[in-house]
C-alpha positions as CSV (number, residue, x, y, z in Angstrom):
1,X,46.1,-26.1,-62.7
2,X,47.5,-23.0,-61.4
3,X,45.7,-23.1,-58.0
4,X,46.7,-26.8,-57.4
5,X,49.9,-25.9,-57.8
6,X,49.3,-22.6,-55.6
7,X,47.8,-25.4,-52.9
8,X,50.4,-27.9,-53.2
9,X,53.4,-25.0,-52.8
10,X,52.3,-23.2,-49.7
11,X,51.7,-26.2,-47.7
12,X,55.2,-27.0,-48.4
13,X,57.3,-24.2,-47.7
14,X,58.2,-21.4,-45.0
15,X,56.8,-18.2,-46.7
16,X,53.2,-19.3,-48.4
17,X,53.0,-15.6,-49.0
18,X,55.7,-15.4,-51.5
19,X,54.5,-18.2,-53.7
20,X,54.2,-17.1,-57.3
21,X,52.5,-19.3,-60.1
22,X,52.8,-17.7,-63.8
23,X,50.6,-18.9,-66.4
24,X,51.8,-19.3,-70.2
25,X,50.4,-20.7,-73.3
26,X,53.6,-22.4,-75.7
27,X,51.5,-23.9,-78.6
28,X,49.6,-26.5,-77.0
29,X,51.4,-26.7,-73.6
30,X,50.3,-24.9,-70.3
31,X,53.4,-23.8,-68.9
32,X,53.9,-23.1,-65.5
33,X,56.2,-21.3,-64.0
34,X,56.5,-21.7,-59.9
35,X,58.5,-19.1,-58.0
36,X,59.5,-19.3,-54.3
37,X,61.2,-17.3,-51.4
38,X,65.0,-18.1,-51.6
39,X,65.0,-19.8,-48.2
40,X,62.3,-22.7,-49.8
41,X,63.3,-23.1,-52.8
42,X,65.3,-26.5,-51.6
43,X,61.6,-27.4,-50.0
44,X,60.2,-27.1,-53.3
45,X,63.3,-29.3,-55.3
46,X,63.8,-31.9,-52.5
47,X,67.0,-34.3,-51.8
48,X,67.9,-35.7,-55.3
49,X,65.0,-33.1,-57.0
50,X,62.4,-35.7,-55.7
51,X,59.9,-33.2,-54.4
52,X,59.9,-31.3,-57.8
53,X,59.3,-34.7,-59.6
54,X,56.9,-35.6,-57.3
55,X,55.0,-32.3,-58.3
56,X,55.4,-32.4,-62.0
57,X,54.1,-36.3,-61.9
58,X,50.8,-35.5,-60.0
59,X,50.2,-32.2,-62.2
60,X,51.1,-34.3,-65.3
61,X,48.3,-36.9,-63.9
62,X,46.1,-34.3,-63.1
63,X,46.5,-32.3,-66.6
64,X,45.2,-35.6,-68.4
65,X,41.6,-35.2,-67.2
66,X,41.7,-31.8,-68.6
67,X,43.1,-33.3,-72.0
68,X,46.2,-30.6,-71.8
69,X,49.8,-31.3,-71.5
70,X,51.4,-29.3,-68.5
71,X,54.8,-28.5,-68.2
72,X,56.2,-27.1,-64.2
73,X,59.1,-24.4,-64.7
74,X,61.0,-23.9,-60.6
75,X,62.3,-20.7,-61.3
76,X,65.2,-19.8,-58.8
C-alpha cells in the first residue's frame, strides 16, 4: 500500500522528491501518513478536498483485496 501511494503522489505534484509515506500499525488499521512539499500540498487535497477523497477511496478499494482496513493521514 505504501508504494501505491508513493506512485499515486509523485505523479501528482511539483517535487516527487519530497514525497514521504510513513507506515503505522493502530490495532488492526494500516495507517498512512502522506507528507508533501508545502507548494503541493493543495495538489494533493484538491478543490473541495476531492483529490484527497479520490485517493483514500481507491486505497480503501485497494486495501480490501489485502483483507486490511487502511486509513490515509495528509499531513501538512
Amino acid at each position: 500500500m505504501k508504494e501505491f501511494i508513493l506512485y499515486i503522489a509523485r505523479s501528482l505534484v511539483d517535487h516527487p522528491d519530497e514525497v514521504r509515506v510513513a507506515e503505522t500499525v493502530n490495532g488492526q488499521d494500516l495507517v498512512l501518513e502522506l507528507r508533501v512539499a508545502k507548494d503541493d500540498l493543495g495538489k494533493i487535497i484538491g478543490r473541495q478536498g476531492r483529490t484527497a477523497r479520490a485517493l483514500r477511496t481507491v486505497l480503501s478499494a485497494a486495501a480490501i483485496r489485502s483483507g486490511q482496513r487502511v486509513l490515509l493521514d495528509i499531513a501538512e
